[in-house]
N, CA, C and O atoms as a printed pandas DataFrame, in Angstrom:
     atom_number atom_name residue_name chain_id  residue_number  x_coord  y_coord  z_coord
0              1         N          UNK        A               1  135.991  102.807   68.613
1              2        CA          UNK        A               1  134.584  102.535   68.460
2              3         C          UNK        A               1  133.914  103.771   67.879
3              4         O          UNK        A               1  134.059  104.944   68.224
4              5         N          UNK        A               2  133.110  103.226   66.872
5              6        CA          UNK        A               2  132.425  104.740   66.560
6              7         C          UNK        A               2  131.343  105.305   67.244
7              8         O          UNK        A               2  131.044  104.575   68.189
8              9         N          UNK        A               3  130.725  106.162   67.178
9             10        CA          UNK        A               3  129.917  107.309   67.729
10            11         C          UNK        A               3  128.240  106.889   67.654
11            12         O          UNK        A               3  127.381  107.328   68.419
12            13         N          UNK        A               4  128.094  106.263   66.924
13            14        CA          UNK        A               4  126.895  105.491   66.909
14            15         C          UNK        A               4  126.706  104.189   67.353
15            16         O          UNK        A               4  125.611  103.761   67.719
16            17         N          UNK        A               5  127.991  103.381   67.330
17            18        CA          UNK        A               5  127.829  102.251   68.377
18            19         C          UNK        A               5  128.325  102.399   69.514
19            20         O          UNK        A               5  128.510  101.470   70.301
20            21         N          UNK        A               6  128.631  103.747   69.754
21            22        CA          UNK        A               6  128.673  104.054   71.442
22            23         C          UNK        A               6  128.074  104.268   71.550
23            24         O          UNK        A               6  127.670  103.645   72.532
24            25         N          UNK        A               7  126.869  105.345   70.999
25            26        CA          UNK        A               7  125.806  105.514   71.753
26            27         C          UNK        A               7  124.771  104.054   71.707
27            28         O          UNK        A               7  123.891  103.995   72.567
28            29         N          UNK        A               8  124.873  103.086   70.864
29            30        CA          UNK        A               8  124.041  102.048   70.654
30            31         C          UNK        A               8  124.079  101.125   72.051
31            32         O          UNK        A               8  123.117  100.503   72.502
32            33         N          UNK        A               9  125.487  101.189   72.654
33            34        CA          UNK        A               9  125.766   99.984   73.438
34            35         C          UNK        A               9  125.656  101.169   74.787
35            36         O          UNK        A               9  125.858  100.609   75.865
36            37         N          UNK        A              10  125.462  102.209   74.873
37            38        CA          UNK        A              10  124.871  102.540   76.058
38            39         C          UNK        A              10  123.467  102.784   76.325
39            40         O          UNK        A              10  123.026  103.093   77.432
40            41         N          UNK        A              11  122.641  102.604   75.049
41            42        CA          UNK        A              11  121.596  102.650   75.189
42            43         C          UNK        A              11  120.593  101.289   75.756
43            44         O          UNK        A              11  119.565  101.186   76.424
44            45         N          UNK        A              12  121.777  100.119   74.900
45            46        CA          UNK        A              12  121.177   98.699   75.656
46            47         C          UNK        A              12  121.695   98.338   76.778
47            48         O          UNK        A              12  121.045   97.549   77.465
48            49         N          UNK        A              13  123.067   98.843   77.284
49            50        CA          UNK        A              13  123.034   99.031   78.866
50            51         C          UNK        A              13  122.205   99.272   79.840
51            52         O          UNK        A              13  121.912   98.584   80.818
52            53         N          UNK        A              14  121.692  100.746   79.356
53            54        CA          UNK        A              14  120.562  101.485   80.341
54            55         C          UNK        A              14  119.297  100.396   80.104
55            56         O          UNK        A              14  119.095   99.535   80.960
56            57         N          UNK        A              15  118.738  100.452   79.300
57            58        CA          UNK        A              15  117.438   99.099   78.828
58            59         C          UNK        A              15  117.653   97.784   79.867
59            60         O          UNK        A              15  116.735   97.357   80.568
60            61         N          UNK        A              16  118.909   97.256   79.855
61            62        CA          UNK        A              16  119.266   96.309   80.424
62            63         C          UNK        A              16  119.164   96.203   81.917
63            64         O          UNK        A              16  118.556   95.276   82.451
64            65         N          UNK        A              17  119.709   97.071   82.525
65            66        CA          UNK        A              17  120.031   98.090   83.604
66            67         C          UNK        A              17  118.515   98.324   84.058
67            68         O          UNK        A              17  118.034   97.620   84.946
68            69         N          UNK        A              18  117.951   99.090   83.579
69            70        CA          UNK        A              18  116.310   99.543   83.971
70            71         C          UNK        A              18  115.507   98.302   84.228
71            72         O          UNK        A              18  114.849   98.569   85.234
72            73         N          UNK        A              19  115.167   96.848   83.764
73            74        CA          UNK        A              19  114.451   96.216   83.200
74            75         C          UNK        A              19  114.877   95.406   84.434
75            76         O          UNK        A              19  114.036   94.566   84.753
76            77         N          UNK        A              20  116.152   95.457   85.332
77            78        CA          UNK        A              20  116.011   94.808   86.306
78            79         C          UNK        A              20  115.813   95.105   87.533
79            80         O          UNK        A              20  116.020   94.306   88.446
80            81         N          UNK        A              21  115.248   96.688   87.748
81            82        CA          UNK        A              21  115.088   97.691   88.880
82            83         C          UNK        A              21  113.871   96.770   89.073
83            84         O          UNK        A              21  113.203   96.305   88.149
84            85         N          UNK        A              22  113.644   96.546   90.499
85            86        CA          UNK        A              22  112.609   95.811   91.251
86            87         C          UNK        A              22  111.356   96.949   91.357
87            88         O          UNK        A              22  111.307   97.205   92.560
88            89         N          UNK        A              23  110.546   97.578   90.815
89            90        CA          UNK        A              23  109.545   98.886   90.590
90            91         C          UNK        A              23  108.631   98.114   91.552
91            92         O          UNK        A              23  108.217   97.015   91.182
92            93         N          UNK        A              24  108.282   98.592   92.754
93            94        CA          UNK        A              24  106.974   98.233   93.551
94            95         C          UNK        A              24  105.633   99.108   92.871
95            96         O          UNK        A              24  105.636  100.298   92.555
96            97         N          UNK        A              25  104.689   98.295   92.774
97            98        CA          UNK        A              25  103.199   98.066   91.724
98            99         C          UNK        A              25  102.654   99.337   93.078
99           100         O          UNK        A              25  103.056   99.357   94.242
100          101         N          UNK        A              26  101.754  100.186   92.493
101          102        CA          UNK        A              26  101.085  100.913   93.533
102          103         C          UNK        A              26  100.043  100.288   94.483
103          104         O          UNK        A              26   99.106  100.359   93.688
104          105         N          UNK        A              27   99.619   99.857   95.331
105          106        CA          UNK        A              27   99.090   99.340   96.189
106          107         C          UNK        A              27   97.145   99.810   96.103
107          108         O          UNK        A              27   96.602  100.896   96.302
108          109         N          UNK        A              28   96.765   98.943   95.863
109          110        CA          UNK        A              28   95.155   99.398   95.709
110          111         C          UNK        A              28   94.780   99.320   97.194
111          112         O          UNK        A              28   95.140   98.607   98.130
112          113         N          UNK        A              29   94.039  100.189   97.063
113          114        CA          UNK        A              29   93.338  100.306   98.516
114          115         C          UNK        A              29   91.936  100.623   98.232
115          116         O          UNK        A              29   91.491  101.342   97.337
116          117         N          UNK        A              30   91.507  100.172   98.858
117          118        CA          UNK        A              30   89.751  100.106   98.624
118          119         C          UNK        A              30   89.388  100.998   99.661
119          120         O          UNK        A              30   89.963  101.219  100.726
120          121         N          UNK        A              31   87.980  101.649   99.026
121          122        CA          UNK        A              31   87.755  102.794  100.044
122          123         C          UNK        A              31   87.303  102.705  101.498
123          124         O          UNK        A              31   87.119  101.575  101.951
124          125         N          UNK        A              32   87.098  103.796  102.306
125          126        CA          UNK        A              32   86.272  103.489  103.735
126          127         C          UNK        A              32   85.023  103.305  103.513
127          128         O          UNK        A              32   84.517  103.033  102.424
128          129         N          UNK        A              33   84.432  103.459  104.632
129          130        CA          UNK        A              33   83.134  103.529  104.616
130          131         C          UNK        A              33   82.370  104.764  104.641
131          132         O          UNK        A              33   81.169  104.766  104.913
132          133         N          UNK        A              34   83.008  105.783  104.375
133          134        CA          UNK        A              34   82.451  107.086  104.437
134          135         C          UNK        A              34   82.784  107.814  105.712
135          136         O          UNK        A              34   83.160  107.151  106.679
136          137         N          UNK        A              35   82.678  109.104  105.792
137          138        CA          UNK        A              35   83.113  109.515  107.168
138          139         C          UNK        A              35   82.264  109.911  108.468
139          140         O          UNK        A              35   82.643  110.376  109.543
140          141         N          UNK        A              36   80.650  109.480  107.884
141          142        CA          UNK        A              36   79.637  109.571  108.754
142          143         C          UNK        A              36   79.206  110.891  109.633
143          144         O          UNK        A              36   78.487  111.241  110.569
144          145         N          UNK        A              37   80.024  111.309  108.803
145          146        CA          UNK        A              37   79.477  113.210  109.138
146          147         C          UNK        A              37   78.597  113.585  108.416
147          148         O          UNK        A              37   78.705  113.608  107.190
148          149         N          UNK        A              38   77.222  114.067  109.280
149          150        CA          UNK        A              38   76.309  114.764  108.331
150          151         C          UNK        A              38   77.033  116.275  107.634
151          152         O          UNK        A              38   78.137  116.595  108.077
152          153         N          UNK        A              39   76.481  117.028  106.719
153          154        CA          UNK        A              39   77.087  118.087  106.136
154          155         C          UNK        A              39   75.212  119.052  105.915
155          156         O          UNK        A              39   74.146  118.524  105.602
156          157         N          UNK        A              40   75.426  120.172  106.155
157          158        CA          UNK        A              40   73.944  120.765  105.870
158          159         C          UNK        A              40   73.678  121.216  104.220
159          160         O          UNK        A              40   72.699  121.023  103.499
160          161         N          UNK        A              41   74.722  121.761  104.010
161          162        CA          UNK        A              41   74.579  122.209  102.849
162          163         C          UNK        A              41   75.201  121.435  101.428
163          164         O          UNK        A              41   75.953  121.823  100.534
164          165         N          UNK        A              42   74.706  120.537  101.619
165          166        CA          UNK        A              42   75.135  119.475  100.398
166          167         C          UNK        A              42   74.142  120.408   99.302
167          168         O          UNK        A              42   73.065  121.003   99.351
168          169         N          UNK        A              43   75.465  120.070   98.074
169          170        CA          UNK        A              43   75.243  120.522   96.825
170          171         C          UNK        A              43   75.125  122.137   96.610
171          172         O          UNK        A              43   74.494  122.620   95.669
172          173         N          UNK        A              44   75.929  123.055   97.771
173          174        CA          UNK        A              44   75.871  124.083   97.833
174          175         C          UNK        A              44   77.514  124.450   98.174
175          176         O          UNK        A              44   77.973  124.200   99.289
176          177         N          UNK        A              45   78.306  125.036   97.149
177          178        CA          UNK        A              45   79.625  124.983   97.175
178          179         C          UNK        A              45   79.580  126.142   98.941
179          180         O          UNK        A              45   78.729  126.879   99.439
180          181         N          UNK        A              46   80.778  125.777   99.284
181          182        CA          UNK        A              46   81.066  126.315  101.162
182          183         C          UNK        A              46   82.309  126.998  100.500
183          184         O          UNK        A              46   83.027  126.418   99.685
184          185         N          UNK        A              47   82.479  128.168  100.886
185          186        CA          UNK        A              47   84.057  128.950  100.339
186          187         C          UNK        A              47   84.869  128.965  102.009
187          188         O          UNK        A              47   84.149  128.610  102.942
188          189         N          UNK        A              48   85.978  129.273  102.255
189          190        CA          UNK        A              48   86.776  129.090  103.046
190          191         C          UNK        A              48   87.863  129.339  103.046
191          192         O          UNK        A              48   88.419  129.382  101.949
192          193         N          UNK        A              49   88.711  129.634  104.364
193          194        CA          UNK        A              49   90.221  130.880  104.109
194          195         C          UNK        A              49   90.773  130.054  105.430
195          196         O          UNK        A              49   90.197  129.707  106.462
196          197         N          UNK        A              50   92.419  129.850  104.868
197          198        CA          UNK        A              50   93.079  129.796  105.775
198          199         C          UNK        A              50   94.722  130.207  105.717
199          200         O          UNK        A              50   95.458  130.074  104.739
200          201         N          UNK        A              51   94.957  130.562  106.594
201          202        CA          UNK        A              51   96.322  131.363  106.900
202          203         C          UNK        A              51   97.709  130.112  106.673
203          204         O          UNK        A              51   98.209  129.121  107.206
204          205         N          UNK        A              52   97.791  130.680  105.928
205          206        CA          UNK        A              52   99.320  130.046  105.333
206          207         C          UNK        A              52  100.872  131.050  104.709
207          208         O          UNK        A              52  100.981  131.789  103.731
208          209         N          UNK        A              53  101.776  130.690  105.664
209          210        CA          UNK        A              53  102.552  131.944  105.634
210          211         C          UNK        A              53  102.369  132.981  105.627
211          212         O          UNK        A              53  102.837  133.395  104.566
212          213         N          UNK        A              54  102.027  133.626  106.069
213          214        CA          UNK        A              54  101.274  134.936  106.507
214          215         C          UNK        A              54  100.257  135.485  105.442
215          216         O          UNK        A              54   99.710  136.581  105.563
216          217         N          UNK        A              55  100.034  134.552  104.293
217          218        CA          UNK        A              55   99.191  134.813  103.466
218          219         C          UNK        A              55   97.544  134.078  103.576
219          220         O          UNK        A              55   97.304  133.108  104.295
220          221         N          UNK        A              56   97.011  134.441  103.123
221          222        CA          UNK        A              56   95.578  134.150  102.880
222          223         C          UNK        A              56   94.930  133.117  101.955
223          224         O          UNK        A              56   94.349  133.252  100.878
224          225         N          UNK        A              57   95.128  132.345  102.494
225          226        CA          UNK        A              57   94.546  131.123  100.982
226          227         C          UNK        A              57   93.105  130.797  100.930
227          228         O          UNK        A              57   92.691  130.337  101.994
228          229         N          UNK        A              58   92.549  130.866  100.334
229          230        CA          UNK        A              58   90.679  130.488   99.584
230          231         C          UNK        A              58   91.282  129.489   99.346
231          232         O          UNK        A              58   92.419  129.253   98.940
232          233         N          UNK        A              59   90.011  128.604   99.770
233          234        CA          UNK        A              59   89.233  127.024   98.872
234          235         C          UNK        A              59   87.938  127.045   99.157
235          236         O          UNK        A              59   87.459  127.319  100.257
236          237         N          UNK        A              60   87.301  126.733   98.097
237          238        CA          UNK        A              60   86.229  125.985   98.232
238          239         C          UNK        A              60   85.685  124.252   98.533
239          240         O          UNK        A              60   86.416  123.509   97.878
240          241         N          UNK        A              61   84.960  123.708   99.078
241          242        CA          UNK        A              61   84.632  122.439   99.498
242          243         C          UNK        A              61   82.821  122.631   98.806
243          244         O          UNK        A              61   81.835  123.260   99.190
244          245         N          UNK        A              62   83.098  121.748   97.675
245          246        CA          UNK        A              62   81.668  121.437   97.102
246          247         C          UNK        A              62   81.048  119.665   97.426
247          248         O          UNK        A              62   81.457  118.705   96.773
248          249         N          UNK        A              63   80.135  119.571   98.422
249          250        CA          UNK        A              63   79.383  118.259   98.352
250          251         C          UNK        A              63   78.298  117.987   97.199
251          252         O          UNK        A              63   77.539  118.930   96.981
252          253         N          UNK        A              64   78.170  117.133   96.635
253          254        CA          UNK        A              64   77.373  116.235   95.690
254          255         C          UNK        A              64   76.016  116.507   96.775
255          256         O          UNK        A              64   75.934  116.279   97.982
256          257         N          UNK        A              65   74.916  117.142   95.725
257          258        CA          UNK        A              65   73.066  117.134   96.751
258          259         C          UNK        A              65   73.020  115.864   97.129
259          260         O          UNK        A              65   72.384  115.590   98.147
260          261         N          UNK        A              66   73.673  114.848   96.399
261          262        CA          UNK        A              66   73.229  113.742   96.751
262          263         C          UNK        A              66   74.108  112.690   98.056
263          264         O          UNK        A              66   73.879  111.522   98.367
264          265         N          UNK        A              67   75.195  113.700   98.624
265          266        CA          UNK        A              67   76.108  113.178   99.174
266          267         C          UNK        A              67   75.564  112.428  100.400
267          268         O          UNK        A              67   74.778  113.046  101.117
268          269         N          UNK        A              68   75.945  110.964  100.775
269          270        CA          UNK        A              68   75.806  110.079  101.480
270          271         C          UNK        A              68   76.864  109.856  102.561
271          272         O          UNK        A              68   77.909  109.253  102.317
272          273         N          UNK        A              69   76.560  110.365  103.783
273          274        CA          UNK        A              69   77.796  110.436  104.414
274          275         C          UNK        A              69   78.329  108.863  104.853
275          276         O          UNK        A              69   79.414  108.731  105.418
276          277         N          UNK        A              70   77.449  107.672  104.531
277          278        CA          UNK        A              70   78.136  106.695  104.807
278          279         C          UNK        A              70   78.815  105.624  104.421
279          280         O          UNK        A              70   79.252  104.624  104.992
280          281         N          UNK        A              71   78.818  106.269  102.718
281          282        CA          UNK        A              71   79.163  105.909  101.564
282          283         C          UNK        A              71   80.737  106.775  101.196
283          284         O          UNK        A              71   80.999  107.944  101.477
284          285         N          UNK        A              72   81.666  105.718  100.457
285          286        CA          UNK        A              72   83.423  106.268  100.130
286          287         C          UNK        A              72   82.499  107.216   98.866
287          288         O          UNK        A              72   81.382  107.051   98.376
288          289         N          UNK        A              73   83.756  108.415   98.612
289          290        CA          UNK        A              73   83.745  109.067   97.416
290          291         C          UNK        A              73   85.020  109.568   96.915
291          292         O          UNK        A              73   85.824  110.020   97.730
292          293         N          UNK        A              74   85.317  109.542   95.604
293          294        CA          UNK        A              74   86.672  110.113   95.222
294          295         C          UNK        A              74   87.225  111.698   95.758
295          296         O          UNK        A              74   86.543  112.714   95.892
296          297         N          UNK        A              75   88.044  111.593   95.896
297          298        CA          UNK        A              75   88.610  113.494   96.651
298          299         C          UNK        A              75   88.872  113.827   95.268
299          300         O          UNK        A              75   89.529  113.074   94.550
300          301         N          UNK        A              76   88.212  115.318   94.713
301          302        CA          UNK        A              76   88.493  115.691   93.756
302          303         C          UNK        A              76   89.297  116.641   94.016
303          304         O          UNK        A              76   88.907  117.391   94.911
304          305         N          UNK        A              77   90.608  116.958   93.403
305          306        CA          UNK        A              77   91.449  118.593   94.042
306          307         C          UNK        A              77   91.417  118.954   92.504
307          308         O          UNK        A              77   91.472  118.187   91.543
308          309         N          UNK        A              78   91.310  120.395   92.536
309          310        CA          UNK        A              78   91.456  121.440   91.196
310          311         C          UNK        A              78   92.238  122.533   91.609
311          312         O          UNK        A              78   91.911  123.367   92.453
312          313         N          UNK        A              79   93.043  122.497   91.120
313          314        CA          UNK        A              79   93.843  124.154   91.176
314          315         C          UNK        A              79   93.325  125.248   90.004
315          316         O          UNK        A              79   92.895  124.666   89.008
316          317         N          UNK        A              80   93.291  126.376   89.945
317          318        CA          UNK        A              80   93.769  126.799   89.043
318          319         C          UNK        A              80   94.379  127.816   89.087
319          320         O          UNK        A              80   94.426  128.399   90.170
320          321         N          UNK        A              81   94.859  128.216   88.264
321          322        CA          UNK        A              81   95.542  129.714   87.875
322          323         C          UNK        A              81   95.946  130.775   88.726
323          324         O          UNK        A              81   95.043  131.328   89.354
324          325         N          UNK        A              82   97.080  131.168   88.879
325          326        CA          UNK        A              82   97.131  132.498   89.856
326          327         C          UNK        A              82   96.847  133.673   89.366
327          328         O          UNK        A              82   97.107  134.632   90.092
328          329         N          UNK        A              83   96.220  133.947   87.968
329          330        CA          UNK        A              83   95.357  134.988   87.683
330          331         C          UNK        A              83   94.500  134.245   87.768
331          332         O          UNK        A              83   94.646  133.662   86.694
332          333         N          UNK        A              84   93.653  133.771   88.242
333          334        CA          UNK        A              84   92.213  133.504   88.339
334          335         C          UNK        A              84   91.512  133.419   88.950
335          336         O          UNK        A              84   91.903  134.195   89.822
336          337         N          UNK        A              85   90.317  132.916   89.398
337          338        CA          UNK        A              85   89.931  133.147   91.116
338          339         C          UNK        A              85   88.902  131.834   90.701
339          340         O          UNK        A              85   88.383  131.434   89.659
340          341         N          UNK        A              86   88.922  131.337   92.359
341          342        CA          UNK        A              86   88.016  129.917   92.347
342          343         C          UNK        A              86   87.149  129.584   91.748
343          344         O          UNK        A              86   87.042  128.564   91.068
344          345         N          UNK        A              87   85.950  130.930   92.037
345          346        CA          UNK        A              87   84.517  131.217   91.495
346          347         C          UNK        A              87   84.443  130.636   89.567
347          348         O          UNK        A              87   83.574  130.036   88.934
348          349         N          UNK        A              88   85.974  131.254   89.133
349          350        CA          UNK        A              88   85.270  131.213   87.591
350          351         C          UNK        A              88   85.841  129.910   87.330
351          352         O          UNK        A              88   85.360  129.408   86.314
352          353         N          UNK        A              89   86.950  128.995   88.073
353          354        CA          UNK        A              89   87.723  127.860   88.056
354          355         C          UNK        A              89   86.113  126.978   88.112
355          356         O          UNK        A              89   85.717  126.428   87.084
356          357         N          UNK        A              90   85.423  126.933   89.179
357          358        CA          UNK        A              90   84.188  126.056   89.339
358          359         C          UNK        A              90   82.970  126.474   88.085
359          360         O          UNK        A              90   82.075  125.644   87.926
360          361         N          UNK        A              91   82.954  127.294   87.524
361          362        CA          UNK        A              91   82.213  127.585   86.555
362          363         C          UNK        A              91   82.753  127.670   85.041
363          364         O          UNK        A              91   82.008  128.044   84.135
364          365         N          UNK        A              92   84.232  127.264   84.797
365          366        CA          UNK        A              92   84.228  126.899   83.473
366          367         C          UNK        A              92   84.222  125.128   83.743
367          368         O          UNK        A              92   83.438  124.418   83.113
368          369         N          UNK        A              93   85.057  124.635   84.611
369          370        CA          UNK        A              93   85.174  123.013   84.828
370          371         C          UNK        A              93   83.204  122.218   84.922
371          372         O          UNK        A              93   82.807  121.233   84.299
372          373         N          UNK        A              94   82.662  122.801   85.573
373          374        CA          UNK        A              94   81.707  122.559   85.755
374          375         C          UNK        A              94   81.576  121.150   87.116
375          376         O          UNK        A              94   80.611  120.386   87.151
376          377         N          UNK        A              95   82.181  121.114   87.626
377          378        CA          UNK        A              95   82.736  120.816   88.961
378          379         C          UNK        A              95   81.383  120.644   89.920
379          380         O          UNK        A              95   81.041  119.513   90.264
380          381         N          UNK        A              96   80.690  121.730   90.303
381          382        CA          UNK        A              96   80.094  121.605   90.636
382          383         C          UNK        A              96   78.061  121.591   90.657
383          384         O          UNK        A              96   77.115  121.684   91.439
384          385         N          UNK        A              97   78.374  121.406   89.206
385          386        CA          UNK        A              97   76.941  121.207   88.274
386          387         C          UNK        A              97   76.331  120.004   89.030
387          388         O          UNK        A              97   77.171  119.460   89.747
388          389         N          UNK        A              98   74.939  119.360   89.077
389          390        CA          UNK        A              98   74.400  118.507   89.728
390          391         C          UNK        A              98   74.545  117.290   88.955
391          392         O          UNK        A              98   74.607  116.124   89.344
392          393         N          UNK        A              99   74.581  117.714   87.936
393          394        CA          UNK        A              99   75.069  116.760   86.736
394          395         C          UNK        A              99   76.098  115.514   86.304
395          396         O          UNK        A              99   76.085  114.545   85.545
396          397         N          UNK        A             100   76.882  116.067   87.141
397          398        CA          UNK        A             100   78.311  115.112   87.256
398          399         C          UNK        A             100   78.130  114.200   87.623
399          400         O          UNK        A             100   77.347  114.069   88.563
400          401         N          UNK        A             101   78.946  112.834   86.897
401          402        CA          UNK        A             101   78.534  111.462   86.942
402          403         C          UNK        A             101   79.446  111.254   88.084
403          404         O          UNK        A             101   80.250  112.185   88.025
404          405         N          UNK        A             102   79.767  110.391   89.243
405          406        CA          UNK        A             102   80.524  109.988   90.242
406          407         C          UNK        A             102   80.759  108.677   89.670
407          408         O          UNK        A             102   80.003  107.895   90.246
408          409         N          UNK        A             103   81.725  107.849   88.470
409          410        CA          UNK        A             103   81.551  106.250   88.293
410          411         C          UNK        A             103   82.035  105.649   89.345
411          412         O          UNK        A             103   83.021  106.144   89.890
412          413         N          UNK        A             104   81.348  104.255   89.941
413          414        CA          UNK        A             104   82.167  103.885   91.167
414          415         C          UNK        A             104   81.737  104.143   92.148
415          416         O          UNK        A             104   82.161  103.560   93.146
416          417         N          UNK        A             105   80.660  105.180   92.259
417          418        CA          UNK        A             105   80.171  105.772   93.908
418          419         C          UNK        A             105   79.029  105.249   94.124
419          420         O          UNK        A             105   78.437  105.472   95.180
């Protein structure tokens, strides 16, 4: 057999092969109802440290001014950079501008 119809007839194997893997669909889940915690400082980013392997980890937690505690909202996570630091991560993304559309909320 030559070299191109070997690779031809293992390629419609695998095709063949794949096309009958049973793939479970991701499951929609509709949101809660919010978590009914008031928050004081909505629309005022909160910075925060916690101990992880003996190291020191920063995050910040930014609420929407307009945040409704009894209303669902998307969890936004951002990483960035290990040269970089949170502060300028939230000020090039613009993350936490008042501006930001929430679609869906």
């Amino acid at each position: 057999m030559r070299p191109t119809s070997t690779i031809a007839l293992l390629t419609a194997a695998t095709l063949v092969s794949t096309a009958s893997i049973n793939i479970p669909r991701a499951e929609t889940v509709n949101g809660t109802a919010g978590c009914g915690t008031t928050h004081w400082f909505n629309g005022i980013t909160q910075y925060h440290s916690l101990q992880s392997s003996t190291r020191s980890r920063d995050y910040s937690v930014h609420l929407l001014s307009s945040y409704d505690a009894n209303k669902p909202y998307p969890l936004v996570l951002g990483f960035h950079g290990s040269s970089s630091v949170g502060f300028f991560f939230e000020a090039d993304t613009g993350l936490s501008v008042s501006k930001i559309v929430c679609v869906g909320c």
